[in-house]
SENU-691719 format. One line per 2 residues: their letters; for each residue x, y, z of N, C-alpha, C. Coordinates in nm, 2 decimals. Example, Ala and Ser with C-alpha at 12.3 -4.5 7.8 and 13.67 -1.06 7.14 Angstrom:
<koltis>
AS = 1.32/-0.57/0.78/1.23/-0.45/0.78/1.32/-0.33/0.78 ~ 1.28/-0.22/0.71/1.37/-0.11/0.71/1.29/0.00/0.79
</koltis>
This chain:
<koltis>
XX = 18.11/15.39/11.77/18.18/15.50/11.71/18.31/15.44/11.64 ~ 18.37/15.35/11.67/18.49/15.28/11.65/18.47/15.23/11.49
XX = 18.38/15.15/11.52/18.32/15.02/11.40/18.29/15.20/11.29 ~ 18.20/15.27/11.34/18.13/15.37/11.22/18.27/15.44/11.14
XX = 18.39/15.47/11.22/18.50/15.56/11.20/18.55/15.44/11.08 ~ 18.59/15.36/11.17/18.70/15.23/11.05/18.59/15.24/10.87
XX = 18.46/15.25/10.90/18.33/15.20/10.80/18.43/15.36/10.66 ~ 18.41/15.46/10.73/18.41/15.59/10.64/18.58/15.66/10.62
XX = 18.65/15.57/10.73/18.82/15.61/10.68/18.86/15.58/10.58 ~ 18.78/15.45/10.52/18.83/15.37/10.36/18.85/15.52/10.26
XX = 18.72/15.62/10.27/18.68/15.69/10.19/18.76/15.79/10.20 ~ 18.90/15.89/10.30/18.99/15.93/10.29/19.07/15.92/10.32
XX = 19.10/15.81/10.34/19.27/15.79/10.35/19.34/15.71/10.26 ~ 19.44/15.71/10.24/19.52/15.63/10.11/19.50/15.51/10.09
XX = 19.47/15.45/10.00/19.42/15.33/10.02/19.55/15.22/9.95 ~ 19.58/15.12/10.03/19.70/15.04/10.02/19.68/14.85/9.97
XX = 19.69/14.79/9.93/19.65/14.69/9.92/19.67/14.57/10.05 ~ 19.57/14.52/10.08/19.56/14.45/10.18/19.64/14.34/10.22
XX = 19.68/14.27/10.08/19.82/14.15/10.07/19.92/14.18/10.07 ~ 19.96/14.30/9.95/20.13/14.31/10.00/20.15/14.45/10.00
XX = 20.04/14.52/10.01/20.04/14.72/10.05/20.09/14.78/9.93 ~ 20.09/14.75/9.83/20.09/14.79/9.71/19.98/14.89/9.71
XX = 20.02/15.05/9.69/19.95/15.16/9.70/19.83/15.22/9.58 ~ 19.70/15.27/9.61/19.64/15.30/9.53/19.52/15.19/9.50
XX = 19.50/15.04/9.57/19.45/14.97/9.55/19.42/14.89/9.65 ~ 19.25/14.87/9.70/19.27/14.81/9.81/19.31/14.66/9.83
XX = 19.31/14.56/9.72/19.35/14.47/9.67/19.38/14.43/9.56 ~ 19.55/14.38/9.54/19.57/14.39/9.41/19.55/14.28/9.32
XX = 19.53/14.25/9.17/19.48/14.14/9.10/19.58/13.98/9.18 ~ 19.69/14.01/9.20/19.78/13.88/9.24/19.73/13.83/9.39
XX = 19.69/13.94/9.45/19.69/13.92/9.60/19.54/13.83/9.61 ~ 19.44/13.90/9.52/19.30/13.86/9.50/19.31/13.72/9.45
XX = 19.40/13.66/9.39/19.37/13.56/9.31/19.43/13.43/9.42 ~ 19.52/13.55/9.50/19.56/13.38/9.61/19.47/13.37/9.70
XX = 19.37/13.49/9.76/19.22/13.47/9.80/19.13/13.46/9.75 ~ 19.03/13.39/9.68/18.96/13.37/9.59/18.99/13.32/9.46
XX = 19.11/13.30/9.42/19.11/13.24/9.34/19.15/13.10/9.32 ~ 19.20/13.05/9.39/19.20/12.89/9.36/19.11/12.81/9.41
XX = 19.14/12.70/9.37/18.98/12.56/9.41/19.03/12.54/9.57 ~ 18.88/12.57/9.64/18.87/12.52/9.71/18.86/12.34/9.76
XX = 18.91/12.33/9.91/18.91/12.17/9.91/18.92/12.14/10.07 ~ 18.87/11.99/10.07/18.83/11.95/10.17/18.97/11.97/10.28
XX = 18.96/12.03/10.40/19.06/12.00/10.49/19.05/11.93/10.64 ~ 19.15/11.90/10.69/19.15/11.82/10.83/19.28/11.86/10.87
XX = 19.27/11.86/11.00/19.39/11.90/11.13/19.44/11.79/11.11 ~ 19.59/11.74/11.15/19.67/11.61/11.23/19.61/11.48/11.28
XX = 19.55/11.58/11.40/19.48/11.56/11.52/19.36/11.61/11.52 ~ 19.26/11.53/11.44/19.11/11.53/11.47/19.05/11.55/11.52
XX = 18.97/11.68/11.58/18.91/11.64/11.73/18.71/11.57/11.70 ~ 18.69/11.48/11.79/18.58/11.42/11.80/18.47/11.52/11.77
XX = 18.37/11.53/11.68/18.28/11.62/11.65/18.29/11.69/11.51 ~ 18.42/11.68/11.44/18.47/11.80/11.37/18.38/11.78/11.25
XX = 18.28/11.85/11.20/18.21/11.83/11.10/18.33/11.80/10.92 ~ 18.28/11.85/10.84/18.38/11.83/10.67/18.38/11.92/10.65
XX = 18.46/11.98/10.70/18.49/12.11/10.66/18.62/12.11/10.54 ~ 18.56/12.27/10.46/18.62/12.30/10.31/18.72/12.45/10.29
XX = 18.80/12.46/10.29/18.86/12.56/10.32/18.92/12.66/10.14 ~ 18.87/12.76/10.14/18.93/12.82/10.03/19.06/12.83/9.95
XX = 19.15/12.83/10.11/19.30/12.86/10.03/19.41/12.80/10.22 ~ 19.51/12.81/10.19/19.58/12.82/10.29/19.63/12.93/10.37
XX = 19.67/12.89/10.45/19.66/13.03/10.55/19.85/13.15/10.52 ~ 19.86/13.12/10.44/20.01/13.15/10.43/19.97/13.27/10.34
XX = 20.08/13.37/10.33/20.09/13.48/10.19/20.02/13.55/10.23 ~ 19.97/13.62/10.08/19.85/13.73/10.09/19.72/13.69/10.14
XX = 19.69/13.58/10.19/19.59/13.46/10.23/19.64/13.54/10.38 ~ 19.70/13.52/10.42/19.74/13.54/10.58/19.72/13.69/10.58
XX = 19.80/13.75/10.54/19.83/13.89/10.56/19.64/13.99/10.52 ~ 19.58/13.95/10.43/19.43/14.03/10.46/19.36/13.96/10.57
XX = 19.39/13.84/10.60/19.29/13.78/10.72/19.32/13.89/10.85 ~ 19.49/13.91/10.87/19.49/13.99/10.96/19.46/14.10/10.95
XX = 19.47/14.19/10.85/19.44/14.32/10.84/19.32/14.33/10.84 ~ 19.22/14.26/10.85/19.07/14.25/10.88/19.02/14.24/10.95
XX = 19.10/14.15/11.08/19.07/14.06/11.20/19.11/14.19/11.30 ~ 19.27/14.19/11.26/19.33/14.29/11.39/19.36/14.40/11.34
XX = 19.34/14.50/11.26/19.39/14.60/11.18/19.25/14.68/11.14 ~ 19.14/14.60/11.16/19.04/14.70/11.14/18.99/14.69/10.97
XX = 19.03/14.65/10.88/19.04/14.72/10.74/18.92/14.66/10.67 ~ 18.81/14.67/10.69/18.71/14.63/10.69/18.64/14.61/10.53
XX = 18.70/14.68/10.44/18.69/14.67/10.32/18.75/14.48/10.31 ~ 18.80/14.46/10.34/18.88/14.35/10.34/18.78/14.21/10.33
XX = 18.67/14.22/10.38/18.55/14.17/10.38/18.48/14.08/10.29 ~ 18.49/14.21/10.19/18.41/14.15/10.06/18.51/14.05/9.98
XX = 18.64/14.07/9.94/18.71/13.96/9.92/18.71/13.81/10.01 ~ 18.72/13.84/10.12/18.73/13.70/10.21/18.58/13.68/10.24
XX = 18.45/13.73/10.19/18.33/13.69/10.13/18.29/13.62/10.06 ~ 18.41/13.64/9.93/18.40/13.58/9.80/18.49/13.44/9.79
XX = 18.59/13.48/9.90/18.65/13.36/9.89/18.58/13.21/9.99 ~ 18.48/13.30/10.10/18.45/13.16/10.12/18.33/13.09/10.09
XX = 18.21/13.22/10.00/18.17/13.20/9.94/18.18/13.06/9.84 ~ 18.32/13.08/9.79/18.37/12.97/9.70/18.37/12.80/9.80
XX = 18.41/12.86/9.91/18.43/12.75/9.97/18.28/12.63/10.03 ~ 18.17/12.73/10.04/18.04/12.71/10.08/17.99/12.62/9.97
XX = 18.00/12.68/9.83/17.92/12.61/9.70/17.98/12.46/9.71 ~ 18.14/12.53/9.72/18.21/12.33/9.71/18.17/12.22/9.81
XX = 18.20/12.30/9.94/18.14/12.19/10.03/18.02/12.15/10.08 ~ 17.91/12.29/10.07/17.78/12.28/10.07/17.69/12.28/9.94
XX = 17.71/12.29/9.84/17.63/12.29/9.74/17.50/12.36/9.75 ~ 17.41/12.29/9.65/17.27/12.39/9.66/17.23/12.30/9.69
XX = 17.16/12.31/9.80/16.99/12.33/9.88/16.86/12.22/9.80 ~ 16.89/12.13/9.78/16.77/12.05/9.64/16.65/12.11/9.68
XX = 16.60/12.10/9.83/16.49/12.12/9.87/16.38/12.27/9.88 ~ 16.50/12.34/9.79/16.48/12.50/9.80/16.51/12.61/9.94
XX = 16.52/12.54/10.06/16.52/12.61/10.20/16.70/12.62/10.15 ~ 16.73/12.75/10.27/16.82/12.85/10.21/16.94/12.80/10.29
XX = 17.05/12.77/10.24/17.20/12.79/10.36/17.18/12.86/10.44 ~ 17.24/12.83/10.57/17.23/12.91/10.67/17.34/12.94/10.77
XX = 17.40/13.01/10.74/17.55/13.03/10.76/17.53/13.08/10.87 ~ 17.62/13.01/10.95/17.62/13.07/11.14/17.77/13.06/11.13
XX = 17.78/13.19/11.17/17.95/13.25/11.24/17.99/13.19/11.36 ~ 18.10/13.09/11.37/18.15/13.15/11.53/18.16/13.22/11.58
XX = 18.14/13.26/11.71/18.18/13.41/11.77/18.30/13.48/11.82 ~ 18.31/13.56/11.80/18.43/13.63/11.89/18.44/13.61/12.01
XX = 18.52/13.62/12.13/18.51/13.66/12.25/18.47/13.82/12.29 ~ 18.34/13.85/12.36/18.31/13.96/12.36/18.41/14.04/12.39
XX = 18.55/14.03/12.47/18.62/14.13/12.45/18.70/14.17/12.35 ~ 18.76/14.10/12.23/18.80/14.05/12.12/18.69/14.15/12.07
XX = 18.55/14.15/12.09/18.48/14.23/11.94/18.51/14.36/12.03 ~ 18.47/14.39/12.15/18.51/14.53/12.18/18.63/14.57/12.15
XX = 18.75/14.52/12.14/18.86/14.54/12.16/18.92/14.58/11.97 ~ 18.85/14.47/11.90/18.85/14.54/11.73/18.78/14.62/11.69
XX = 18.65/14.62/11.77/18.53/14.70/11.73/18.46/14.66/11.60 ~ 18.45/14.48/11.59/18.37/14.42/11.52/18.37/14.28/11.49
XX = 18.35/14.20/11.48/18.30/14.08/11.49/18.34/14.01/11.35 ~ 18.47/13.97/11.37/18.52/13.96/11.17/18.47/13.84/11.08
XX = 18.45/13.67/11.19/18.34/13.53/11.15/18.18/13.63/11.07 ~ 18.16/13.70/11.17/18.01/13.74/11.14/18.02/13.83/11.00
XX = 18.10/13.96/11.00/18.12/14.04/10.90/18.16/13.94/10.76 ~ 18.21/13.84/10.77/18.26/13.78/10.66/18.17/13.69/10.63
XX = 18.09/13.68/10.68/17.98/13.55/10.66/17.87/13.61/10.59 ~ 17.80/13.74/10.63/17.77/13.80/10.56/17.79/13.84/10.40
XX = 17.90/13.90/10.37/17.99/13.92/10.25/17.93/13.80/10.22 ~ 17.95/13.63/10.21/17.99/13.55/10.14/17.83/13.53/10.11
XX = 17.76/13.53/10.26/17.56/13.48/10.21/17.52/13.64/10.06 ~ 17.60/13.76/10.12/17.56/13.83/9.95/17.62/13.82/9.83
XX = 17.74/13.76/9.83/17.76/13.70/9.73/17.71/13.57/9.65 ~ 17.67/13.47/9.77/17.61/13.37/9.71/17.44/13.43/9.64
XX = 17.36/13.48/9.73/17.22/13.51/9.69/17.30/13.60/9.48 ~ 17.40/13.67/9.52/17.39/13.72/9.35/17.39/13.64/9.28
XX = 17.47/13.50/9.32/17.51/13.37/9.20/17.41/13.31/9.19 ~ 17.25/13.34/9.29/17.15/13.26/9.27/17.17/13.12/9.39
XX = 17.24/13.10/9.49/17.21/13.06/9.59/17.19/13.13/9.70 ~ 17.07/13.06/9.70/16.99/13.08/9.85/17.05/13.10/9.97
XX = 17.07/13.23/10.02/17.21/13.21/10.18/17.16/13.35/10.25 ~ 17.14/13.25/10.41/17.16/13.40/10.53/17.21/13.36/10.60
XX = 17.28/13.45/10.66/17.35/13.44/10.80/17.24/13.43/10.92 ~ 17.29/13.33/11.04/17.20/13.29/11.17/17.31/13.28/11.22
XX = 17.30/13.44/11.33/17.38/13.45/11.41/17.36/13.40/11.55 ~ 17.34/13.29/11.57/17.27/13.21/11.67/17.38/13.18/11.81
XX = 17.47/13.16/11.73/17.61/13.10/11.87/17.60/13.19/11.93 ~ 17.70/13.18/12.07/17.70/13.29/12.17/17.85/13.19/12.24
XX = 17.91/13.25/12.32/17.98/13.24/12.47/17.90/13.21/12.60 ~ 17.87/13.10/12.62/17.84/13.13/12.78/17.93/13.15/12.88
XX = 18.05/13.12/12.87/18.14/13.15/12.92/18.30/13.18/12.88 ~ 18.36/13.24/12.95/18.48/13.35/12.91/18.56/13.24/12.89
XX = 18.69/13.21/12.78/18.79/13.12/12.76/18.88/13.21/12.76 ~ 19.02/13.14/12.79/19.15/13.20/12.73/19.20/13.23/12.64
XX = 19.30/13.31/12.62/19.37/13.30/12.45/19.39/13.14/12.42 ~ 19.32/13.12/12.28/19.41/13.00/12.20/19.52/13.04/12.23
XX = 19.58/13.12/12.12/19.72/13.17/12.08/19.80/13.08/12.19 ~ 19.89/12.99/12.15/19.98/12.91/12.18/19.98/12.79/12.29
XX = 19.81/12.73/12.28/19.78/12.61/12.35/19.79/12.54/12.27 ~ 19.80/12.44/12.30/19.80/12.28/12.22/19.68/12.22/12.15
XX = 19.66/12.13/12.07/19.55/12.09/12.04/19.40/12.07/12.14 ~ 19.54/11.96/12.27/19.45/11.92/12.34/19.40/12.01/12.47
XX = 19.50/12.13/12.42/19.46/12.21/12.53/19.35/12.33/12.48 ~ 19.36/12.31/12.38/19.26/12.41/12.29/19.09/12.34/12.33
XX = 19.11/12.18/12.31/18.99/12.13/12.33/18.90/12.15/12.46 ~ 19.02/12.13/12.54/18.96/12.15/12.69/18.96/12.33/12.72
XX = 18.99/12.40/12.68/18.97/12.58/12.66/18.82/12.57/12.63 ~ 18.78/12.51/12.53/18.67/12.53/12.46/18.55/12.45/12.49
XX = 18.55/12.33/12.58/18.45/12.26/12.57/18.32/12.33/12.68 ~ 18.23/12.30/12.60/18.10/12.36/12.66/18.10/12.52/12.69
XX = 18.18/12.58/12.60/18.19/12.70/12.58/18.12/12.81/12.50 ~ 18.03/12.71/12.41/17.92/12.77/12.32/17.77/12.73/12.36
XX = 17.69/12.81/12.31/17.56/12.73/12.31/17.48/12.85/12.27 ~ 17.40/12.79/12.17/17.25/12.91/12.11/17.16/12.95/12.15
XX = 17.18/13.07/12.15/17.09/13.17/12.17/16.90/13.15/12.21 ~ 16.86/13.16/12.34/16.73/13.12/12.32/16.62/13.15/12.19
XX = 16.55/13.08/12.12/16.52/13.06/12.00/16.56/13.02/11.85 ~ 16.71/12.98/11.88/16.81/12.97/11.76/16.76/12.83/11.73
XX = 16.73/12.73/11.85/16.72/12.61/11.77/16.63/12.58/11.64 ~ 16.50/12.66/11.69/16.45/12.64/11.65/16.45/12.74/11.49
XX = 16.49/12.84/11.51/16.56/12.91/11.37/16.63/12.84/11.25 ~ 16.72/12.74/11.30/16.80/12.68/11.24/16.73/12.57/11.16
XX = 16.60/12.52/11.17/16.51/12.47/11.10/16.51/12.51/10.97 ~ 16.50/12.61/10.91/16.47/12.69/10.83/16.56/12.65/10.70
XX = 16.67/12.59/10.73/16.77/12.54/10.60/16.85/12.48/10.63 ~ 16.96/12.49/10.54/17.05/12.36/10.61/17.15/12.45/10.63
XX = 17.23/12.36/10.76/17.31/12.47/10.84/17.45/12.43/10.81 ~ 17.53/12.53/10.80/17.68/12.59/10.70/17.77/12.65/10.84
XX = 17.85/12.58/10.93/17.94/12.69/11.02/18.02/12.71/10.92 ~ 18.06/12.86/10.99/18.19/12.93/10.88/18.28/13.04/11.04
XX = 18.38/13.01/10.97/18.50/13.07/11.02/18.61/13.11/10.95 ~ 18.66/13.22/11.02/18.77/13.24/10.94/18.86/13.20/10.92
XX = 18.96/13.10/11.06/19.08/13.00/11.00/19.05/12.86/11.05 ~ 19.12/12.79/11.00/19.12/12.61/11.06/19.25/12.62/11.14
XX = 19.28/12.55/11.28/19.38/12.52/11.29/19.35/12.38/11.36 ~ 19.37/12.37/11.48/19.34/12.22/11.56/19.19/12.21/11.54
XX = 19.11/12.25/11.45/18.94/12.21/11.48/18.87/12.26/11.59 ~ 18.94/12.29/11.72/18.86/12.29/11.80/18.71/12.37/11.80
XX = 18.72/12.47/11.77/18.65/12.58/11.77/18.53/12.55/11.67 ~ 18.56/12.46/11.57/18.41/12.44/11.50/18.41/12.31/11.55
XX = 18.45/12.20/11.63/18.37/12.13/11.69/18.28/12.16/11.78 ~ 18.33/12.22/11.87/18.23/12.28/11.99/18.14/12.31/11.93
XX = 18.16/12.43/11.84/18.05/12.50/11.74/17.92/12.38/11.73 ~ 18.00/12.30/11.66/17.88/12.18/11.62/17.83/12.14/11.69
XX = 17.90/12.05/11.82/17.85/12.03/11.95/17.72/12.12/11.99 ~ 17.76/12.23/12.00/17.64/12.36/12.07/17.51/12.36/12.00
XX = 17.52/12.36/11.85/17.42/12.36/11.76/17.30/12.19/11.75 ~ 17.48/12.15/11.78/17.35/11.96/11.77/17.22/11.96/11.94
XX = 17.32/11.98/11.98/17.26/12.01/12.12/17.13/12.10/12.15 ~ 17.12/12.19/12.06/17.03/12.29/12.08/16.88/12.23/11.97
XX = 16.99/12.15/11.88/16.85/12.07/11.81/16.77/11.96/11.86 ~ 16.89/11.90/11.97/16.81/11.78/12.02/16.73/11.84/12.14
XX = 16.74/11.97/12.18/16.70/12.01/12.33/16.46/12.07/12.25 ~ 16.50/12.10/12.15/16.39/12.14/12.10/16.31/12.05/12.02
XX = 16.42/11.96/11.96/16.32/11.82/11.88/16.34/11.84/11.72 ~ 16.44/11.97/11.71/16.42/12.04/11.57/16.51/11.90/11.44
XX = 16.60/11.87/11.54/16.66/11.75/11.41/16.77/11.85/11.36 ~ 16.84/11.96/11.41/16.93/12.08/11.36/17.03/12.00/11.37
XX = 17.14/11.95/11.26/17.24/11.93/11.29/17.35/12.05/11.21 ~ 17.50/11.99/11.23/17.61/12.03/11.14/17.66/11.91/11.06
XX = 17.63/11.93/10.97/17.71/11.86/10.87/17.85/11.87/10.77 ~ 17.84/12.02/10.82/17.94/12.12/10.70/18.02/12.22/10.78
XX = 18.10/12.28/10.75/18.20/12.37/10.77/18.25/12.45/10.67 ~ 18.31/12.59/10.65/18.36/12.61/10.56/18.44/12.75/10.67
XX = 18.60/12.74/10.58/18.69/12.86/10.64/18.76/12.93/10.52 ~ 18.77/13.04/10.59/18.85/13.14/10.43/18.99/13.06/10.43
XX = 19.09/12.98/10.52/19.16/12.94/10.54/19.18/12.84/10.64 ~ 19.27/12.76/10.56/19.32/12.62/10.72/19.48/12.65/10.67
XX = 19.54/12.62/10.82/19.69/12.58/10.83/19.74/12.52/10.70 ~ 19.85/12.55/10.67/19.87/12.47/10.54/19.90/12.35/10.54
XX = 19.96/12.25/10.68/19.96/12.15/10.73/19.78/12.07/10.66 ~ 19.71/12.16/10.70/19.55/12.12/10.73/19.53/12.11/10.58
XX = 19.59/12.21/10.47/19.54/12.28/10.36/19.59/12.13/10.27 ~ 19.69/12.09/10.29/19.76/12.01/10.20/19.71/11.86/10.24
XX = 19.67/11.84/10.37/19.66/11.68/10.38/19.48/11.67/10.35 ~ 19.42/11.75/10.27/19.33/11.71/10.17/19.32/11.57/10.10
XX = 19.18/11.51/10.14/19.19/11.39/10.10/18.99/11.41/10.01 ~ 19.08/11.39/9.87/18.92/11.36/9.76/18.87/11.32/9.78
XX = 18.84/11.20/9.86/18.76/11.08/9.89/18.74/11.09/10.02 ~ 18.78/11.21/10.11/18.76/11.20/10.30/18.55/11.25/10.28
XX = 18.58/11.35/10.22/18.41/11.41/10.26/18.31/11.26/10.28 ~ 18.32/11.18/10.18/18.18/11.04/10.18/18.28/10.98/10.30
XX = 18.42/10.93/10.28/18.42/10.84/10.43/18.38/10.90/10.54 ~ 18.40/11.02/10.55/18.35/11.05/10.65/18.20/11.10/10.69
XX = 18.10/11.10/10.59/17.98/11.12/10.64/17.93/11.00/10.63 ~ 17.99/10.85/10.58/17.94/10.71/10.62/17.98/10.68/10.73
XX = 18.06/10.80/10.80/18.09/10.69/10.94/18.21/10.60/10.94 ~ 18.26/10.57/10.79/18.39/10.47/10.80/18.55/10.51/10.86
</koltis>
């Protein structure tokens, strides 16, 4: 009831812009352009955690970048979607490219904490991952969401752990869904989230998924990542030349 109410309020209530509340518009051309509009690029944390795939982030997490993340995340505003769709959309092509082989991207969301989705009344990784796999199929890349991850068990708030306390929050805290491994066969596999901060959360990710390929024989790995935003710390220590060092292993 929650999720259906937020879906059809767009359609009578005043509609404000999502970056700086500029009235009459649910996002205005300035605010859109600092979400989706600049080049995306490779990002990394400080502090690297072990596992963390190459992940590519659309924009930084500051501004109108910050401000629709939340109003989508914790505010409900669900329109909000299709822009941070498009923006990581953008971010998917750069770091994942097309597909040579024809089999389709396959974008798996991290998950919420199931009280976190009760508590928004929706699932914002999953909603936005969507947006971005229908954006991509219009440009003519191949993309579905495989909502495969899960919680096996309950964690704490991130909000105000440490890196390394984040790590240990999270370890062995994910793992897919009986049948996912073998699902994930089907293309090449894309985690997406909505912010970067210490990594933790898409290494596990990766962890969970490698794991579930080697448990069935499928060969499923992570190679990729992509976020509507990383820390601007994260956003700025972009290195052109990190994506190849780092998938040689050097």
């Amino acid at each position: 009831m929650r999720g259906w109410w937020r879906e059809i309020s767009g359609l009578v209530l005043p509609v404000s812009c999502g970056g700086c509340g500029r009235e009459r518009t649910e996002l205005c051309e300035t605010c859109g352009r600092q979400v989706y509009g600049g080049v995306p690029r490779r990002v990394r944390p400080s502090l690297e955690p072990p596992g963390l795939p190459v992940v590519h982030a659309a924009a930084a997490y500051e501004g109108a970048v910050r401000a629709v993340l939340l109003a989508h995340k914790e505010r409900g505003v669900l329109g909000m979607a299709r822009p941070l769709g498009k923006a990581l959309a953008g971010a998917v092509r750069t770091g994942a490219g097309q597909v040579a082989d024809g089999r389709s991207l396959l974008l798996v969301p991290v998950p919420s904490a199931r009280r976190a989705v009760a508590a928004r009344g929706h699932d914002p990784a999953r909603r936005i991952a969507l947006a971005a796999a229908a954006h991509l199929r219009r440009t003519g890349v191949p993309a579905t969401v495989a909502a495969v991850l899960r919680q096996r068990r309950a964690v704490a708030d991130q909000s105000g752990l440490t890196a390394a306390e984040r790590r240990a929050n999270l370890a062995g805290a994910l793992d897919v869904a009986a049948g996912g491994g073998r699902l994930l066969t089907a293309g090449r596999v894309v985690l997406v989230d909505d912010l970067l901060t210490t990594g933790a959360t898409l290494a596990e990710a990766a962890r969970a998924i490698d794991a579930a390929g080697r448990g069935v024989g499928s060969g499923a790995t992570v190679r990729d990542a992509v976020v509507v935003a990383a820390s601007p710390l994260a956003f700025d220590a972009a290195c052109p030349v990190g994506r190849e060092i780092n998938r040689n292993g050097h």
